[in-house]
DODOMAR-473291 format. One line per 10 residues: number of its first residue (from 1); for each residue x, z, y of N, C-alpha, C, O. Coordinates in steps of 0.1 Angstrom, whole numbers, plus 5000, padded with zeros to 4 digits. Example, Ala and Ser with C-alpha at 12.3 -4.5 7.8 and 13.67 -1.06 7.14 Angstrom:
2
1 = 5132:5078:4943:5123:5078:4955:5132:5078:4967:5142:5085:4967; 5128:5071:4978:5137:5071:4989:5129:5079:5000:5134:5080:5011
END
This chain:
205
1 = 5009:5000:4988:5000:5000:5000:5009:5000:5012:5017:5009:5013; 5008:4990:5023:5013:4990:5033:5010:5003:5042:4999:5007:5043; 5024:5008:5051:5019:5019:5061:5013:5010:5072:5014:4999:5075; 5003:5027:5078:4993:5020:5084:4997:5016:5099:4991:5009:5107; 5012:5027:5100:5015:5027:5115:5029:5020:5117:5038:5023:5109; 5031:5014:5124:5049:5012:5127:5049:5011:5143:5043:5004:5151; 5058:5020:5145:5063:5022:5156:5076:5018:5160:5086:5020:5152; 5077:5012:5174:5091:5003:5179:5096:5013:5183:5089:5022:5188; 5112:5016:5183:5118:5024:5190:5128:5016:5198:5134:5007:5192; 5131:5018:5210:5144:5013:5214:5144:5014:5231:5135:5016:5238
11 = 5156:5011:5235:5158:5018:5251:5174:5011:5250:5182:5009:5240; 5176:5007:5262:5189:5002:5268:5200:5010:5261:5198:5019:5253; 5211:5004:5265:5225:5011:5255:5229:5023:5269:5228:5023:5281; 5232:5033:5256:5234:5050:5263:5223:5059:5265:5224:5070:5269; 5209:5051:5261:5200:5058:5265:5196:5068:5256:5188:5075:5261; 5201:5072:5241:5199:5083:5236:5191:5077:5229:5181:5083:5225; 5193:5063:5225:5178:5057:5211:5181:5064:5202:5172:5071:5197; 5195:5064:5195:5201:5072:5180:5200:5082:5180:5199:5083:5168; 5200:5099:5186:5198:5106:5188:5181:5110:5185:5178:5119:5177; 5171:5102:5192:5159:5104:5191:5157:5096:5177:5150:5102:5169
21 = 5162:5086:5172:5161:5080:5160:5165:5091:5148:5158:5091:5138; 5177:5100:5151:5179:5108:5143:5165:5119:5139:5160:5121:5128; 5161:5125:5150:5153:5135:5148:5141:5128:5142:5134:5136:5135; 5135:5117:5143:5123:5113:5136:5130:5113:5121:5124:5120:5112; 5140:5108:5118:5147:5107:5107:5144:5121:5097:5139:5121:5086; 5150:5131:5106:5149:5144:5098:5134:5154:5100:5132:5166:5097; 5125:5144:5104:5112:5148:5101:5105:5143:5093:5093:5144:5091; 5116:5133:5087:5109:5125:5070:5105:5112:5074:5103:5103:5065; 5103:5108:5088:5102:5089:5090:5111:5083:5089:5121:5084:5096; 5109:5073:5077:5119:5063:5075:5120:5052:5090:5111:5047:5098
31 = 5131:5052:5089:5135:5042:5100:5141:5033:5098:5153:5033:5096; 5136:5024:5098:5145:5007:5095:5149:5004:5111:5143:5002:5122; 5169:5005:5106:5175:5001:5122:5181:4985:5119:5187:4980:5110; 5177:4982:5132:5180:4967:5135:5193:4962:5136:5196:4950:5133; 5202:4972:5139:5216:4973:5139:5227:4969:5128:5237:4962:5129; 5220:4976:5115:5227:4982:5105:5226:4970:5098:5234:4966:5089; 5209:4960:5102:5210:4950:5093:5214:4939:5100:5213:4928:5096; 5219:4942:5112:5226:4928:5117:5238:4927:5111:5242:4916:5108; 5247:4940:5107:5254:4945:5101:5260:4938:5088:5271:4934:5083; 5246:4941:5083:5245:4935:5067:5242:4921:5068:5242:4915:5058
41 = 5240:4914:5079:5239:4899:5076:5252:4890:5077:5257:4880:5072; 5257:4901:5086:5272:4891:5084:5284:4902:5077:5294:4904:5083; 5282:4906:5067:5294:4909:5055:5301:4901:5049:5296:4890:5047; 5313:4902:5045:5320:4891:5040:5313:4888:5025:5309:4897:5017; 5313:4876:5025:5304:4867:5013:5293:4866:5018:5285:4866:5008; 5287:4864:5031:5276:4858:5035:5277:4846:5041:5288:4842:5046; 5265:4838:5041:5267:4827:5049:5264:4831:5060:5275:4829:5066; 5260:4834:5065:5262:4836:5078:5277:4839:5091:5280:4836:5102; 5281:4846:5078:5297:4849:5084:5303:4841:5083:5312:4840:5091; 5303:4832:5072:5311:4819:5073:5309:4809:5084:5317:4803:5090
51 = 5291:4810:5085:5293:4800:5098:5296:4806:5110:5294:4800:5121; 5300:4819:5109:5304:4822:5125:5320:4820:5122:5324:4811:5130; 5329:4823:5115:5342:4818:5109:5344:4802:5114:5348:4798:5125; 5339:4795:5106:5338:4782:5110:5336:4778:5127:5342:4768:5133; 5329:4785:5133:5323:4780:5148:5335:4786:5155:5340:4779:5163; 5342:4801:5152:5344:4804:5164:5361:4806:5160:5368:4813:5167; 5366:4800:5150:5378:4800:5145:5376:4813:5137:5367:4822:5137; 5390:4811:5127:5393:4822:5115:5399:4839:5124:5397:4850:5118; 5408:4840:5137:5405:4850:5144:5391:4856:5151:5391:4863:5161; 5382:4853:5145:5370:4859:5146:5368:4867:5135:5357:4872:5134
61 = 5378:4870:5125:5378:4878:5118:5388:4889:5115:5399:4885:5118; 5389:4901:5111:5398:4914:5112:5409:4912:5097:5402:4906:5089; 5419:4914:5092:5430:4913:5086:5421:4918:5069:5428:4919:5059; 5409:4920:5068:5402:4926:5059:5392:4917:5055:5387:4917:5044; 5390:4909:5066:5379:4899:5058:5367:4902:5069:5358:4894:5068; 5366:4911:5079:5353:4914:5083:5353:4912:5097:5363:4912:5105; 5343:4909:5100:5339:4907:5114:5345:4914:5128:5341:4925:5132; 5355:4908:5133:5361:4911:5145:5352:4916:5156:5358:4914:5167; 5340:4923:5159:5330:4928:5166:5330:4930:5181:5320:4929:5188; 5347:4934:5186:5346:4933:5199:5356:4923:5204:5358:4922:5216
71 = 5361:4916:5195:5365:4904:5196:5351:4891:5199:5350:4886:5210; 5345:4889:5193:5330:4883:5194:5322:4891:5203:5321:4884:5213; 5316:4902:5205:5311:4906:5216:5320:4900:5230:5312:4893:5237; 5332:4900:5235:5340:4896:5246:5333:4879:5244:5325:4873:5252; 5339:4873:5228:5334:4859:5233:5321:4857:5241:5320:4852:5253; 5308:4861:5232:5297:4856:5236:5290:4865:5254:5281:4863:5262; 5298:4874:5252:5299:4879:5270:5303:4872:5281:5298:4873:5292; 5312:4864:5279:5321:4852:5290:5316:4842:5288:5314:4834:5297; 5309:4837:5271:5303:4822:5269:5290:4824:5267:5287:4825:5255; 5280:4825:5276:5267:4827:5273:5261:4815:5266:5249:4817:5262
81 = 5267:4803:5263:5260:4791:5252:5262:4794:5243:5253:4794:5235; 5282:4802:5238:5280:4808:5226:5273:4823:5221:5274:4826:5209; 5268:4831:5229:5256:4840:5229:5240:4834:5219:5235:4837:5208; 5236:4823:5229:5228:4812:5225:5227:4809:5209:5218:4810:5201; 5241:4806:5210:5242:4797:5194:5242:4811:5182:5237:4809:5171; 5248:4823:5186:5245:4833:5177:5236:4836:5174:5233:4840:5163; 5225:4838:5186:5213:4844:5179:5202:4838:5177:5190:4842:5174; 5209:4823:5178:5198:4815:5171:5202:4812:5153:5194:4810:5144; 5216:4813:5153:5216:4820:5135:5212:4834:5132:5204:4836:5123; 5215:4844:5139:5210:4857:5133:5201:4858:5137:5196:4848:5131
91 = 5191:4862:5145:5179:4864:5148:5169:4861:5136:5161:4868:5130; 5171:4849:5134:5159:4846:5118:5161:4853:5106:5152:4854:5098; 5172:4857:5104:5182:4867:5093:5175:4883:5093:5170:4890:5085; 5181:4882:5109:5178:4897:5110:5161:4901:5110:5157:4913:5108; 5152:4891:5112:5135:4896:5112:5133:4894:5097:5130:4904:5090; 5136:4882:5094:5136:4882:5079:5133:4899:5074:5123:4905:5071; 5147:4901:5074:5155:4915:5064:5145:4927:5068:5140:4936:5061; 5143:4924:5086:5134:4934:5087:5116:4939:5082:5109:4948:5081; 5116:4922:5080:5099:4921:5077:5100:4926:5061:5090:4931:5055; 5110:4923:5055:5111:4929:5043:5109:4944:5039:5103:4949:5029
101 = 5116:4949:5048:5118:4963:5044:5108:4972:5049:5107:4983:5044; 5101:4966:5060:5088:4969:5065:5077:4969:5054:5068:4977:5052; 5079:4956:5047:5068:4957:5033:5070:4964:5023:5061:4968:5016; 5081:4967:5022:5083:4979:5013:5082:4993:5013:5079:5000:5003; 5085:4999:5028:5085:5009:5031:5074:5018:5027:5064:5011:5030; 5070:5027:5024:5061:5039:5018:5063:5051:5022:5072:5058:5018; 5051:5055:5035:5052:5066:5039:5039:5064:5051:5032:5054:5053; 5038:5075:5055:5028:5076:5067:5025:5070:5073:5013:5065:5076; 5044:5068:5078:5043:5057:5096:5060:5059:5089:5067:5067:5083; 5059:5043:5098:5073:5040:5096:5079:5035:5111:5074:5026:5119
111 = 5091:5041:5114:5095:5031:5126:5111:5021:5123:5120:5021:5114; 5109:5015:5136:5117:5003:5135:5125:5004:5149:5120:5002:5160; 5136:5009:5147:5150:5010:5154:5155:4999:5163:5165:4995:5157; 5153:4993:5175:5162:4980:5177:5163:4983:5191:5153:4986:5198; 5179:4980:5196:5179:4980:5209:5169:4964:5221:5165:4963:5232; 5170:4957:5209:5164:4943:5213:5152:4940:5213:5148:4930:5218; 5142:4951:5207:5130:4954:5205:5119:4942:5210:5113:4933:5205; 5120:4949:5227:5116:4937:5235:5123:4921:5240:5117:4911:5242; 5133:4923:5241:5139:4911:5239:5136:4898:5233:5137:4887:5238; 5132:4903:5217:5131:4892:5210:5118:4895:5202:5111:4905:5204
121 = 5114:4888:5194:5098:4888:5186:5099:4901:5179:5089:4902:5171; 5108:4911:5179:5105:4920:5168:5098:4931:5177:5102:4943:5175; 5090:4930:5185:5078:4935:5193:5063:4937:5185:5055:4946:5181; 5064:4924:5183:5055:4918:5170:5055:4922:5159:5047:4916:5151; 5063:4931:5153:5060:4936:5142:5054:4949:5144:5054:4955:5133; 5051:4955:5153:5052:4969:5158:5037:4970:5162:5030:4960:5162; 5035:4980:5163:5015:4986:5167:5021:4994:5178:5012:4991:5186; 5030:5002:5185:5035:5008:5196:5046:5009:5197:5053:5011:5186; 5052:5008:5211:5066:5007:5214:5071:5018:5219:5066:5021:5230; 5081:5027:5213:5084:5039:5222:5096:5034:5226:5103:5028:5218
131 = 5101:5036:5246:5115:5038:5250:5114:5050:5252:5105:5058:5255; 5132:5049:5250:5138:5061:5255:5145:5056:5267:5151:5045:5267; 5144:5066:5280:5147:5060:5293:5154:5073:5297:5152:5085:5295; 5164:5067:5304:5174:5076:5310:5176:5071:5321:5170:5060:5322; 5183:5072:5332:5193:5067:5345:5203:5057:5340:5211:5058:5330; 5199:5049:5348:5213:5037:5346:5226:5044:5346:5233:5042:5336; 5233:5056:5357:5246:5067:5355:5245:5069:5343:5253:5063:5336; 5233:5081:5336:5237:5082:5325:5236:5074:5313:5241:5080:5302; 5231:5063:5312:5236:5056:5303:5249:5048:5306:5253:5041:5296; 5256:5047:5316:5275:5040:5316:5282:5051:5311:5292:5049:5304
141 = 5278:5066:5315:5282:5079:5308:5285:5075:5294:5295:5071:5288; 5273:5075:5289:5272:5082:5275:5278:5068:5267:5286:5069:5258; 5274:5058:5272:5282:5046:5258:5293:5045:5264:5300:5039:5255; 5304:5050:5280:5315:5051:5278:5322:5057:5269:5332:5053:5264; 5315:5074:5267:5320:5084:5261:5323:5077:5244:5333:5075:5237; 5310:5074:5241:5309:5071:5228:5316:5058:5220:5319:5057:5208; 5316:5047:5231:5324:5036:5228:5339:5034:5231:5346:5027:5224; 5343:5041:5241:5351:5039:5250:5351:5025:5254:5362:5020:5253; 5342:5019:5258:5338:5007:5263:5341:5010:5282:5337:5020:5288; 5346:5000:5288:5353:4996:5303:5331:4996:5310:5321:4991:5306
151 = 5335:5004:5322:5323:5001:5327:5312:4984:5329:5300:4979:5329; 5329:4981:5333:5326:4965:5334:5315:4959:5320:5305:4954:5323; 5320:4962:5307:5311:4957:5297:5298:4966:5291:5289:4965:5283; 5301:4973:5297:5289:4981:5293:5275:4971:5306:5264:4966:5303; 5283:4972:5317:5273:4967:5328:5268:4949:5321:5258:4942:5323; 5280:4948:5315:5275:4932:5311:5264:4930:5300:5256:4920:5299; 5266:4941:5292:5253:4946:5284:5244:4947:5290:5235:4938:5288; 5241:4958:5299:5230:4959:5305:5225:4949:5308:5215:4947:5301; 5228:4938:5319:5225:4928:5325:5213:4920:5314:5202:4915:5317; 5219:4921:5301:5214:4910:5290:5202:4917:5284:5197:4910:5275
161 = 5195:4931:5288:5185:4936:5283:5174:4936:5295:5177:4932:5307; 5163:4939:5293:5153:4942:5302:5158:4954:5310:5166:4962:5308; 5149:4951:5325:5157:4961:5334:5147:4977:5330:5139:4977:5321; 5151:4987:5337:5146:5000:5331:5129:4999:5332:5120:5002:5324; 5130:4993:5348:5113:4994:5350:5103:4983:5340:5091:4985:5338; 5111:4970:5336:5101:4965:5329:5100:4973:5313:5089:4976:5307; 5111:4974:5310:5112:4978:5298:5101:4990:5299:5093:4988:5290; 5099:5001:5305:5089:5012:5305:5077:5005:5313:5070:5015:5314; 5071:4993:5320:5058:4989:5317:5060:4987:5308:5051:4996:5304; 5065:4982:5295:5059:4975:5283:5057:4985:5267:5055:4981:5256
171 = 5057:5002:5276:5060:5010:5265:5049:5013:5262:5042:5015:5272; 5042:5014:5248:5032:5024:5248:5036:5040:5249:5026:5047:5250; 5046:5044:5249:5049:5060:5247:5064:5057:5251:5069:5046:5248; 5072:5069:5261:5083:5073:5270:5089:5085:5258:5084:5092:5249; 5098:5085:5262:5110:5097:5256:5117:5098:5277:5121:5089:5284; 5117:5110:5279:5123:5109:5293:5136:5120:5288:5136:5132:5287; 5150:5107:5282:5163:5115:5279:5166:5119:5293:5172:5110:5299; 5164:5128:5298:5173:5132:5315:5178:5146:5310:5187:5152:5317; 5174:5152:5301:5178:5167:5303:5184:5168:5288:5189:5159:5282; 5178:5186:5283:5192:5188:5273:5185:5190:5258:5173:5188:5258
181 = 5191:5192:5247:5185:5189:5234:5174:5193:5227:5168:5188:5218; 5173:5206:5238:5159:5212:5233:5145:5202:5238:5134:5200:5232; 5151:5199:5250:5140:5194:5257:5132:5180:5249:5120:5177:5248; 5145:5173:5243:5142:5159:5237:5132:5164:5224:5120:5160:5221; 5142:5177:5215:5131:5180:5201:5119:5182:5208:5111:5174:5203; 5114:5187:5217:5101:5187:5221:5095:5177:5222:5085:5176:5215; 5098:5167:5229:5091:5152:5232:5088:5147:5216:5077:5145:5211; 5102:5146:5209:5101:5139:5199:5095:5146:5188:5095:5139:5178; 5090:5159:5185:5078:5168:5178:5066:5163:5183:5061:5155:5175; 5061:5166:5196:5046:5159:5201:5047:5149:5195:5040:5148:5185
191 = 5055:5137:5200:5050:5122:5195:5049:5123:5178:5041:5117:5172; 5055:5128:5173:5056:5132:5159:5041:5137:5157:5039:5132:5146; 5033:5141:5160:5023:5149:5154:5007:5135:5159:4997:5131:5153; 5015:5134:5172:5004:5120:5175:5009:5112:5167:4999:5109:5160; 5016:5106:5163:5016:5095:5153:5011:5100:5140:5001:5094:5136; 5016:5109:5134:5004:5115:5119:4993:5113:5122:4987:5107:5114; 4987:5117:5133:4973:5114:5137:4966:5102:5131:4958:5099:5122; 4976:5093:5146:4969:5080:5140:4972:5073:5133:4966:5062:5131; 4981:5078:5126:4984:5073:5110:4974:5076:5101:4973:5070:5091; 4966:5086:5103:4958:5090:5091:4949:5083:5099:4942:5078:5091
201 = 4944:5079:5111:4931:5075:5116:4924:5079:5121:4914:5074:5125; 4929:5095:5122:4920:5105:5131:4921:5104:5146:4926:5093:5150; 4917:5111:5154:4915:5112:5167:4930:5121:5169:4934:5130:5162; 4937:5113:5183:4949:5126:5186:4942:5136:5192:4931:5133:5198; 4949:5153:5191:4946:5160:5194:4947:5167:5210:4942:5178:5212
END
């Protein structure tokens, strides 16, 4: 039996999506992340990775066989045609994998992890969209800290996603990351208990 609910998760880079993804996690919702299976689409012995090998030369690859990541991030940041050409191979890969595991999944409510959420069609697989919204500061903060990524590319990131205010018109439900960990388990408990809700079909409380 398919679950009855799926919920979108996702918010600009630094905004604290993995963090709030964790704690639904350890309240028992499976979360299928968009990340992990872009991940898995280009492993070595896929085609996919070969044709990015092939397109973008064999230093597109790491001394191990595997995908050079911020070697290829830099390219398709300076070549926005080669941006283009990637995610018009991954993108069908990655919905694919995801509409898969979506039919599989078995539980209440299930959510779906992607920073690209709104970006691209995987909006459409979703019944509600939760972001997680922070300040543009703290999000150059926090994916500095955690990437050690140059302000410069973090900002070039940004640029390639929805800006903060459209992205939260298009939310059905907010996570407001601005303060400290207790604050977030709270947000992310409430929405937790409205989604059981209307997962079972009752009225929220």
């Amino acid at each position: 039996m398919p679950v009855s609910l799926i919920i979108g998760l996702t918010g600009g880079i630094g905004s604290g999506k993995s963090e709030v993804s964790r704690r639904f996690e350890a309240l028992g919702v499976p979360v299928i992340d968009a990340d992990q299976i872009a991940r898995l689409v280009v492993e070595p012995g896929t085609e996919a990775l070969a044709s990015i090998q092939h397109h973008f030369g064999d230093d597109i690859l790491l001394p191990d066989g595997t995908l050079d990541r911020a070697r290829l991030r830099h390219r398709i940041f300076t070549h926005p045609d080669e941006k283009t050409w990637l995610e018009q191979l991954l993108h069908p890969l990655i919905n694919q994998r995801i509409r898969d595991e979506l039919q599989q999944a078995t539980a209440t409510y299930v959510m779906l992890s992607s920073p690209l959420l709104l970006e691209t069609q995987q909006h459409l697989l979703v019944d509600r969209i939760l972001v997680v919204d922070t300040s543009e500061m703290l999000q150059i903060e926090r994916a500095s800290k955690r990437d050690a990524s140059q302000e410069t590319q973090i900002r070039a990131i940004m640029a390639t996603q929805l800006s903060r205010a459209e992205r939260c018109s298009r939310a059905t439900d907010i996570i407001q990351n601005h303060g400290d960990l207790v604050d977030l388990d709270e947000q992310v408990t409430k929405l937790h208990q409205l989604y059981l809700e209307l997962a079972d079909g009752s009225q929220p409380s």
